[in-house]
C-alpha positions, 0 to 999 in steps of 0.5 A: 258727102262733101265736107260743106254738105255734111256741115250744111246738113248738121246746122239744119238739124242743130237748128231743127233741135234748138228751134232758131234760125240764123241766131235768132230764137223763135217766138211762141206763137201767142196769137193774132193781137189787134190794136186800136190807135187814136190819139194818146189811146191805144186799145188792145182789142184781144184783152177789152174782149177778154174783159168784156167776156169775164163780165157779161153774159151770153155767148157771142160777143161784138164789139163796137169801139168808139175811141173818140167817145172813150167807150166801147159798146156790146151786144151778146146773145142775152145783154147790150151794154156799154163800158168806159175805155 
């Protein structure tokens, strides 16, 4: 094997090991996160959800965001409700 080869090789299992490419380190992946802008607000909607869940009851959830009236609505499988924003 050339010299540029082996060199080639190891950098590929040196960043197998450490988990960067190019110097860059990789993230953790944490999931998709979806954000909703309107005006000065901005709506994490992962979290509103997570909140959402920790008050309620009932299994499924749906969300009906409403920036512009600053509330978001919700319906599960035993509640409907409504919560600032």
């Amino acid at each position: 094997m050339s010299a540029h080869r082996k060199q080639i090789a190891t950098s590929k299992e040196a960043t197998k090991r450490i988990g960067t490419t190019k110097g860059t380190t990789q993230r953790p992946d944490v999931g998709d996160e979806y954000f909703i802008q309107y005006h000065e607000l901005e709506i994490n909607v992962k979290e509103l959800a997570s909140t959402i869940k920790k008050t309620v009851k009932g299994g499924n959830l749906h969300l009906y965001i409403k920036p512009e009236e600053h509330k978001v609505y919700y319906v599960t499988d035993e509640e409907v409700g409504d919560m600032d924003l």
